[in-house]
C-alpha positions in Angstrom: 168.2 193.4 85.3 164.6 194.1 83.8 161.4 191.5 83.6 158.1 191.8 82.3 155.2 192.1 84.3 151.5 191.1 83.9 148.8 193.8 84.7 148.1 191.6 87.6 151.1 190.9 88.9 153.2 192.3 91.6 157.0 192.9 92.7 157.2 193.0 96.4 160.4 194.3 98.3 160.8 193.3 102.1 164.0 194.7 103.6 166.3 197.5 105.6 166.2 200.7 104.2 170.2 202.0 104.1 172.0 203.0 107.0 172.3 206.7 107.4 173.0 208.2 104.1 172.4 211.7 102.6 170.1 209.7 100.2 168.1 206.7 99.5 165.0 206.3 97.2 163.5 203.1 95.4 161.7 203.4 92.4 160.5 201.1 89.5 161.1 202.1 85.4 160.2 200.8 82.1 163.4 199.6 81.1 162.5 198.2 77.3 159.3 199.3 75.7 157.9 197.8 72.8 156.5 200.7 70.2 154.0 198.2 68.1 153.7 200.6 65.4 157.6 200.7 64.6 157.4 196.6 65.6 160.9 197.4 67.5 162.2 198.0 71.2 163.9 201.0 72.2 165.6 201.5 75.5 163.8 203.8 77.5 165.2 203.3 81.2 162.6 206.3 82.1 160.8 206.3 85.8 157.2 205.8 86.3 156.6 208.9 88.4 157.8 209.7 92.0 160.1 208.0 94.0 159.6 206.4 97.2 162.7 208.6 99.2 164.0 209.0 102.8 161.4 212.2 103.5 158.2 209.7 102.4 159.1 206.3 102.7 156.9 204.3 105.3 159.4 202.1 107.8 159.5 200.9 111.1 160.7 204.4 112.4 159.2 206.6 109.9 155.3 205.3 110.3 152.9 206.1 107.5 155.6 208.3 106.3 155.8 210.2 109.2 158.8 211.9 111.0 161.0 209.6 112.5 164.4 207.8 111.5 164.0 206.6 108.0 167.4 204.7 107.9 168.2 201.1 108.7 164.2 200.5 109.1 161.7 197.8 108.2 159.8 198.8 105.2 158.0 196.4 102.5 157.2 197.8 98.9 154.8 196.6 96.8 155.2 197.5 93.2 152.3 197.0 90.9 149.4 198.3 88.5 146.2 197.2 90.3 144.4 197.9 93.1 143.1 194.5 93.4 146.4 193.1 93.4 148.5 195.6 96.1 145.1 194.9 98.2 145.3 191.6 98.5 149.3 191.6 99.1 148.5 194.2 101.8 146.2 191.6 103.7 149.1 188.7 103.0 151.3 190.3 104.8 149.7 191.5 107.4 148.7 188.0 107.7 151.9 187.8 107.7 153.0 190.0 111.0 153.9 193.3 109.0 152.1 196.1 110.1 150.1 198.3 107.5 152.1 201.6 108.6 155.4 200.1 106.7 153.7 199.4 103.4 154.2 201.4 100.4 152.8 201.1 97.0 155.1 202.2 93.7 152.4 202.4 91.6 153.4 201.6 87.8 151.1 203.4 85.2 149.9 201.1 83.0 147.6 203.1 80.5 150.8 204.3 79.5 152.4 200.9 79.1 152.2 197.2 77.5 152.1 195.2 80.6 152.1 191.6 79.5 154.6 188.7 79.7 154.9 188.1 75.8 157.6 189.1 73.5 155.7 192.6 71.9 155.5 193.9 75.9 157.3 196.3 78.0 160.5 195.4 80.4 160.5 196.8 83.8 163.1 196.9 86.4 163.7 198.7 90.0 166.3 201.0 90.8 167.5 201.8 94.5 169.5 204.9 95.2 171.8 205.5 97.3 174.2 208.2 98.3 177.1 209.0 100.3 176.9 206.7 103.6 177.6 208.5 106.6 179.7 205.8 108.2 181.7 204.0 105.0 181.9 200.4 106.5 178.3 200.3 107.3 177.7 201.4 103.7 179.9 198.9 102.3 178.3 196.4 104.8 174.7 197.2 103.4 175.8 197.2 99.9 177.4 193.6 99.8 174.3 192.2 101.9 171.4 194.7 101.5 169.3 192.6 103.7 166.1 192.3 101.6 163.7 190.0 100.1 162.1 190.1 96.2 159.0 188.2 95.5 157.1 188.0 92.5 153.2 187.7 93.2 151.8 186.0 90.4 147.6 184.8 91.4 146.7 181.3 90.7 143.9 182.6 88.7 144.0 185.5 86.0 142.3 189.0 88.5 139.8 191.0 87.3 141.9 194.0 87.0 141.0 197.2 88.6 144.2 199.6 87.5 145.4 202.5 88.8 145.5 206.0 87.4 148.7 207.9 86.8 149.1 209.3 89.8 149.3 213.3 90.7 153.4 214.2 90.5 154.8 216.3 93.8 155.4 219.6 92.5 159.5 221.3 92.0 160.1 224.5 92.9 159.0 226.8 95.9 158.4 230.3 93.9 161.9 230.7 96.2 164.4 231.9 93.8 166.9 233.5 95.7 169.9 231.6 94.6 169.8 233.6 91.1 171.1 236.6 94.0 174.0 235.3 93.6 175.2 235.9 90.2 176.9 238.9 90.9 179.2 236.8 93.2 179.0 234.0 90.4 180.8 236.3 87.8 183.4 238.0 90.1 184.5 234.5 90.7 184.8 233.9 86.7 186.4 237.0 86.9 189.2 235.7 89.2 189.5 232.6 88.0 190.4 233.8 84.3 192.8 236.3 86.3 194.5 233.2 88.3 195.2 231.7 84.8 195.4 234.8 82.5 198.7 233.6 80.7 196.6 230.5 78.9 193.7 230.4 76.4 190.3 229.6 78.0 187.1 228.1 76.6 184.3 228.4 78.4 181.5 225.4 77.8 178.3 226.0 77.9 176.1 224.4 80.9 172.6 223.2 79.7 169.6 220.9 81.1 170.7 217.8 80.1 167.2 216.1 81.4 164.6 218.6 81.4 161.0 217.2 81.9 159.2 217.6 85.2 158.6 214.3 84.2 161.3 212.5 82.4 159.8 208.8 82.0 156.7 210.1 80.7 158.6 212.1 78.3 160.9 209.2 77.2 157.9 207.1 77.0 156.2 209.7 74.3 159.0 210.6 72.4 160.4 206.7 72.6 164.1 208.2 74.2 166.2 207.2 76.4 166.3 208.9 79.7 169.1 206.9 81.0 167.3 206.1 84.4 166.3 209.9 85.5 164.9 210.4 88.8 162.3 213.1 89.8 163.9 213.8 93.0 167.0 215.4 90.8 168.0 218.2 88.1 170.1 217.5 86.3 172.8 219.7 84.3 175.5 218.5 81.8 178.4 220.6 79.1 178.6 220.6 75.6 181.3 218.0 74.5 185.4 218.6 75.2 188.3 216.3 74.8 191.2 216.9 77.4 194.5 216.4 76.5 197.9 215.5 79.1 199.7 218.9 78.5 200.1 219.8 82.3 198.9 223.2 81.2 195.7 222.0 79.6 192.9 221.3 82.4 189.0 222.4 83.6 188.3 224.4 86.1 184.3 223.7 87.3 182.9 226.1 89.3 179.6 227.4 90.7 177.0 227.6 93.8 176.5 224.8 95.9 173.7 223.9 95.6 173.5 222.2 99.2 175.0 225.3 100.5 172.5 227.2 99.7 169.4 224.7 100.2 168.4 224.0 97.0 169.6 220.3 97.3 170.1 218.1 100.2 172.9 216.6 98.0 174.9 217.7 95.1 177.7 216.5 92.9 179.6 216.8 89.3 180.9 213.8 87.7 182.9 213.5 84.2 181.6 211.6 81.8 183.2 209.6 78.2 180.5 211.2 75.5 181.0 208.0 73.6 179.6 205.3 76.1 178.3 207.3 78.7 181.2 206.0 81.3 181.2 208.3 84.6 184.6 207.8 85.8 185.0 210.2 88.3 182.8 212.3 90.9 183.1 215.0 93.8 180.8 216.1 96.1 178.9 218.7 97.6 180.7 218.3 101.0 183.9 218.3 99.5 183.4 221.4 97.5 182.7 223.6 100.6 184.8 226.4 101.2 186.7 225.8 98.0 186.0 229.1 96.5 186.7 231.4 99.4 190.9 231.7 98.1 189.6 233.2 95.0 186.9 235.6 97.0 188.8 236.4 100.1 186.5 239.5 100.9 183.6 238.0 99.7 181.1 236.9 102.2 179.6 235.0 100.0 182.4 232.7 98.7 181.4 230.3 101.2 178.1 229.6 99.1 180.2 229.1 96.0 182.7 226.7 95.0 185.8 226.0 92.3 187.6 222.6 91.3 190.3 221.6 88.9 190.1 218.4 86.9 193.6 217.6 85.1 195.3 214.2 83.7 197.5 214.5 86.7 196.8 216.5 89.7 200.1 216.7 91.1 198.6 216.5 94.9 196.6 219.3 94.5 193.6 218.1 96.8 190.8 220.4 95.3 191.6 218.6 91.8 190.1 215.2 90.3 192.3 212.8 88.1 190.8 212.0 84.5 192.9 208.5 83.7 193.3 207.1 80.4 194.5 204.0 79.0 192.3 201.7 81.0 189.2 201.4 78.9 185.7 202.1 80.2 187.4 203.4 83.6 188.9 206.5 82.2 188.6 208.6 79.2 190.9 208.2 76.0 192.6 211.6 75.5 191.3 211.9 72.0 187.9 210.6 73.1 185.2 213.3 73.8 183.6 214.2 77.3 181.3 216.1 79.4 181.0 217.5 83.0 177.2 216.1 84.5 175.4 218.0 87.7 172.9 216.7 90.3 171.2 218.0 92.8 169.0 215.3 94.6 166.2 216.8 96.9 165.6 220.5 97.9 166.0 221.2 101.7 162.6 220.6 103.2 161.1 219.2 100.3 160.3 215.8 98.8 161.6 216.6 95.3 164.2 218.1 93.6 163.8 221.8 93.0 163.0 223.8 89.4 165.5 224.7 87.1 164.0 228.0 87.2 165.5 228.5 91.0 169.1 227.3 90.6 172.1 229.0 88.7 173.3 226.6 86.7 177.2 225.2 87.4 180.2 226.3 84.7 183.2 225.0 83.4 185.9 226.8 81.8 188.5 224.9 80.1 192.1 226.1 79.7 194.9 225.2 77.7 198.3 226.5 76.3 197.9 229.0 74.1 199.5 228.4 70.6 
């Protein structure tokens, strides 16, 4: 999963992007870095600044990063810390028959790292995303056979290195912050949820940032955290800790804007989480939650920007409602074991990152259960 890497090495990708998709992105991390004043490793997983995504990756039909079609495309990636290095891959492969339009460079950072290939350096890996295929079996298809090629470039003599700079990060947030407008709307729907199930107790959790940077590898990297491989092209939200029990009466109710409804992600989800290992074992969508929240807002015009599901040990067939199992290890959530709700949102409409927590309301959870 992770590698070191010399200063004047390279990782080069040559493949397919994904078939259509509401997301892809390819991006390398420090995985393990080496703090020499401690003399220890600590996990970082953090990202090295922005991701290559569908809105700027450089492919066959998306030249130079232009418009185009970004999916199922030609594209070759070459990720390193030197100029000299990506240079002289460039002219390879073009020696090579690939055209200079498809080539993209993930720059890794390296005044910020320990690039070297001893046992006191950093560990790197490379993470592609990818969400929500728009035709399943082609998705599955690409998955089992993802139609690339990995090479290590390693030159036959040590480079005279020429490193790159940190490179400037694409700015979150457009100053637009009109989802906020709909807190009015957010709190009538609170309001009629607590009504729908008035005759239990309720807790409500509190939502927070759970990653909050503008950069979170760089801040793993400082504070010598893990950011449990964060990407810049998402914000992410996430609940203070709960435990859910199998009382039929005892269940969450998650609820807020949609964020994709409303523009302010191309892409959106909530998935519950086991506190103690980190084990997502469930997710739903921001396609699925469309039009979920008009029942409880029938005169509201707005309902259709908002959203409301039910996450139980047993659903009963209720279709807005996700399962929480338990009893089968790392795939469910022990009913004594704590837990947490996580949000994403993965690229604002029309931009190329994901947008500032300063112009999203965040999602809620209430959590109800008999009262005694």
């Amino acid at each position: 999963m992770d590698w070191h890497l010399g200063p004047d090495e390279a990782v080069v990708y040559i493949g397919k992007t994904p078939p259509e998709c509401s997301y892809f992105s390819y991006r390398s991390y420090v995985f393990d870095k080496f703090y020499p004043n401690e003399g220890i490793y600590k996990r970082i997983f953090g990202d090295l600044g922005d991701a290559l995504n569908l809105k700027t990756v450089k492919t066959e039909g998306t030249p130079d990063g232009g418009d185009g079609d970004p999916f199922n495309q030609t594209t070759l990636i070459i990720s390193t810390a030197d100029k000299g290095i990506d240079e002289r891959v460039r002219n390879a492969a073009g020696s090579a028959g690939y055209p200079p339009p498809i080539m993209n460079t993930d720059v890794i950072p390296s005044s910020i790292l320990n690039m070297g290939l001893d046992n006191s350096s950093d560990t790197f890996a490379f993470v592609i995303r990818v969400n929500f295929f728009k035709d399943e079996l082609a998705g599955e298809a690409y998955v089992s056979d993802p139609l690339g090629t990995v090479l290590r470039i390693t030159p036959a003599e040590p480079a005279t290195l020429d490193p790159y700079k940190v490179p400037d990060l694409r700015v979150r947030g457009t100053g637009n912050a009109s989802e906020l407008d709909l807190m009015p709307d957010l709190n009538e729907l609170r309001r009629a949820i607590l009504d729908r199930y008035g005759d239990l107790g309720s807790t409500e959790l509190e939502t927070h940032v759970w990653l909050y940077t503008p950069a979170q590898g760089y801040d793993g990297i400082q504070r010598g955290v893990n950011v449990f491989g964060s990407n810049r092209d998402t914000f992410y939200l996430n609940t203070t800790p709960f435990t859910l029990g199998d009382d039929p009466n005892e269940f969450l109710i998650v609820y807020g804007v949609n964020h994709a409804a409303t523009g302010k992600a191309t892409y959106s989800n909530f998935a519950l989480y086991g506190a103690d290992i980190l084990n997502g074992v469930g997710c739903v969508n921001s396609q699925d939650l469309s039009g979920t929240a008009e029942e409880y807002l029938p005169e509201n015009p707005d309902a259709e920007l908002l959203y409301v599901w039910k996450v139980a040990r047993s659903c009963g067939g209720d279709p807005d409602c996700l399962e929480i199992p338990s009893g089968v290890k790392a795939y469910g959530i022990e009913l004594d074991q704590p837990a947490y709700v996580g949000f994403r949102g993965y690229l604002e409409q029309n931009m190329t990152v994901s947008s500032s927590y300063d112009e999203i309301l965040y999602d809620r959870v209430i959590k109800f259960s008999p009262i005694k």
